[in-house]
MIFI-999927 format. One record per residue (C-alpha): residue number from 1; x, y, z; residue in three letters. Coordinates in steps of 0.25 Angstrom, whole numbers. Each point is the difference from the previous one (the first is absolute). Layout:
N
<site num="NUM" c1="X" c2="Y" c3="Z" residuo="ALA"/>
...
REM end
This chain:
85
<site num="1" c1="218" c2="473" c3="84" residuo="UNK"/>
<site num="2" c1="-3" c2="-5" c3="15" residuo="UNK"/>
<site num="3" c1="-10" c2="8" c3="8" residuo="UNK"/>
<site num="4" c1="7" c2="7" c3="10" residuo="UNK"/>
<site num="5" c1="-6" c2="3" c3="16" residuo="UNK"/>
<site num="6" c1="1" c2="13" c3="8" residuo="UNK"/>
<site num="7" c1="-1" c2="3" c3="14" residuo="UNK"/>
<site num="8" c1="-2" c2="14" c3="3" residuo="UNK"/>
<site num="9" c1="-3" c2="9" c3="12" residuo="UNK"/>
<site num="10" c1="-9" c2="12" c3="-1" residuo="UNK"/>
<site num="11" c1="0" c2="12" c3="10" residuo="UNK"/>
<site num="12" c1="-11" c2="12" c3="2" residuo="UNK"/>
<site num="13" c1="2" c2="11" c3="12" residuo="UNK"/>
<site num="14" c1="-11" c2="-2" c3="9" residuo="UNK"/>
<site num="15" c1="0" c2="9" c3="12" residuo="UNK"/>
<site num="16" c1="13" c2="3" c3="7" residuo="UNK"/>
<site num="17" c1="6" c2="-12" c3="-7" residuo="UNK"/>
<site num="18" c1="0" c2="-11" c3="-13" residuo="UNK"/>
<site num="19" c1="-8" c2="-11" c3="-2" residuo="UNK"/>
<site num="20" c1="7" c2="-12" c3="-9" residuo="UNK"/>
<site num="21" c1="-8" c2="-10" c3="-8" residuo="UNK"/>
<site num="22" c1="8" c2="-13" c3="-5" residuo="UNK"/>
<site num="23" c1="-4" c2="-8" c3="-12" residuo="UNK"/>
<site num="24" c1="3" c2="-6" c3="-11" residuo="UNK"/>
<site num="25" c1="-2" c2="-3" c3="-15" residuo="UNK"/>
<site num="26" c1="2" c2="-2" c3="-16" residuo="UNK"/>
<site num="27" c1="-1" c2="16" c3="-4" residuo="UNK"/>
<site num="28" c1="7" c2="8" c3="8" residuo="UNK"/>
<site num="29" c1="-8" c2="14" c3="-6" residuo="UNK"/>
<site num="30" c1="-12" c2="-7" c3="-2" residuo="UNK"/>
<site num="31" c1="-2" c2="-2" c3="15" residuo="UNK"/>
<site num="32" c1="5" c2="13" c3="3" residuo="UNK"/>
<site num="33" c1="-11" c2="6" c3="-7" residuo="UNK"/>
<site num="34" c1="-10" c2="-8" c3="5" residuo="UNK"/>
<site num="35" c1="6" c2="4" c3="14" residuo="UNK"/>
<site num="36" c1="-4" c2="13" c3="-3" residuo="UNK"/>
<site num="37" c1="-11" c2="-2" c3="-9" residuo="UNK"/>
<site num="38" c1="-8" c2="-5" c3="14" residuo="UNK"/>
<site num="39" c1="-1" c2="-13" c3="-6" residuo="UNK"/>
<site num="40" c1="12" c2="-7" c3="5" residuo="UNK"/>
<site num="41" c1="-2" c2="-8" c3="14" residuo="UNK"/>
<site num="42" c1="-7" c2="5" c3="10" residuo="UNK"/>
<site num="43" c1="8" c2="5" c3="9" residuo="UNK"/>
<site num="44" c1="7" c2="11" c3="-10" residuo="UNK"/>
<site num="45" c1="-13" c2="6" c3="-4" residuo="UNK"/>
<site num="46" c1="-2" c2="15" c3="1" residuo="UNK"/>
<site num="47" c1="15" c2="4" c3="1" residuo="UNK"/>
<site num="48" c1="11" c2="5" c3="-9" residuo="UNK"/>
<site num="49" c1="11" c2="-12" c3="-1" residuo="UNK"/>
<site num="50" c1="15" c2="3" c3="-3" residuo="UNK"/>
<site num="51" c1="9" c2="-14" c3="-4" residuo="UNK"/>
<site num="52" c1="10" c2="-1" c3="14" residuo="UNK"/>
<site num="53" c1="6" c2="-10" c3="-6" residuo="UNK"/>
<site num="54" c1="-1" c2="-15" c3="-10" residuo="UNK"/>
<site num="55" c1="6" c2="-12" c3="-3" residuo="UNK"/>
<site num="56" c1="-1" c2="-10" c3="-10" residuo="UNK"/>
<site num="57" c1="0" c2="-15" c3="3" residuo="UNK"/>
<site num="58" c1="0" c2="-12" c3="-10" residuo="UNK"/>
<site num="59" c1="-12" c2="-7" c3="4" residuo="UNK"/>
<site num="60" c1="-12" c2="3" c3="6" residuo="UNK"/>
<site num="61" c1="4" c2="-8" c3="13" residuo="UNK"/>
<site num="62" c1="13" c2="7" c3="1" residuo="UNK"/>
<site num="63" c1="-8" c2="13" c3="-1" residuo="UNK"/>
<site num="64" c1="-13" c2="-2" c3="10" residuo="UNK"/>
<site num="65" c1="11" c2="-5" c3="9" residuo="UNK"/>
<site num="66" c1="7" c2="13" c3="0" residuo="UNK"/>
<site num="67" c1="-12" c2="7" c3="3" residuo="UNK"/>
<site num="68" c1="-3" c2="-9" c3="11" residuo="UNK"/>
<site num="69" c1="13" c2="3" c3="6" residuo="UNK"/>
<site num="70" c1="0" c2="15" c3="-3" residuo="UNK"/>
<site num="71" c1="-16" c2="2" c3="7" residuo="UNK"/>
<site num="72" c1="7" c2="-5" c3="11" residuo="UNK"/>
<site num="73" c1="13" c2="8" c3="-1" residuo="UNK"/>
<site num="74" c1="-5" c2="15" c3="6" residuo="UNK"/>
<site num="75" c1="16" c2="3" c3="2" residuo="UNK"/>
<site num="76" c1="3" c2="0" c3="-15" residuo="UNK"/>
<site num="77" c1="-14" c2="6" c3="-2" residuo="UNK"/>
<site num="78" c1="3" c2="12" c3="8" residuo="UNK"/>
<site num="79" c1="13" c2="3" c3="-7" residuo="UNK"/>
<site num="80" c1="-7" c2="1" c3="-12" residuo="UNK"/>
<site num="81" c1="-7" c2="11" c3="3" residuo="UNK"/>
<site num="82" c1="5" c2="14" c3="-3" residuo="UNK"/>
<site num="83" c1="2" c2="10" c3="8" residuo="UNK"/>
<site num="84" c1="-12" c2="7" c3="6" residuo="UNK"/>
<site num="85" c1="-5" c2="15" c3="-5" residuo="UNK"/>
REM end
């Protein structure tokens, strides 16, 4: 079976708004924990992450290129986001 590549987009309140994180990986549920956990990248550590949205590409080039486009993407980003409390 051919390993498969995800792209996924995580979102936390923070403030008045949401902050998105964009990555991507081999285990969807695995990253996600560790997302959570505090020992995902950096930049997630000490919030509580929900899944916004994922892909899943063919190749790990098809996939880090998605991600690629999708940091750069805040338009998309922000349509993820669900409706403020």
């Amino acid at each position: 079976m051919k390993k498969a590549f995800y792209v996924y987009v995580l979102g936390s309140p923070a403030g008045r708004g949401w902050r998105t994180y964009t990555g991507w990986t081999t285990d969807l549920d695995g990253r996600f924990t560790k997302h959570n956990a505090g020992a995902g990248a950096k930049a997630t550590r000490g919030r509580c992450w929900i899944f916004l949205y994922a892909e899943r590409h063919p190749t790990r080039h098809d996939a880090m290129s998605r991600e690629w486009h999708l940091k750069r993407d805040r338009t998309f980003r922000k349509s993820l986001r669900p409706d403020q409390p």
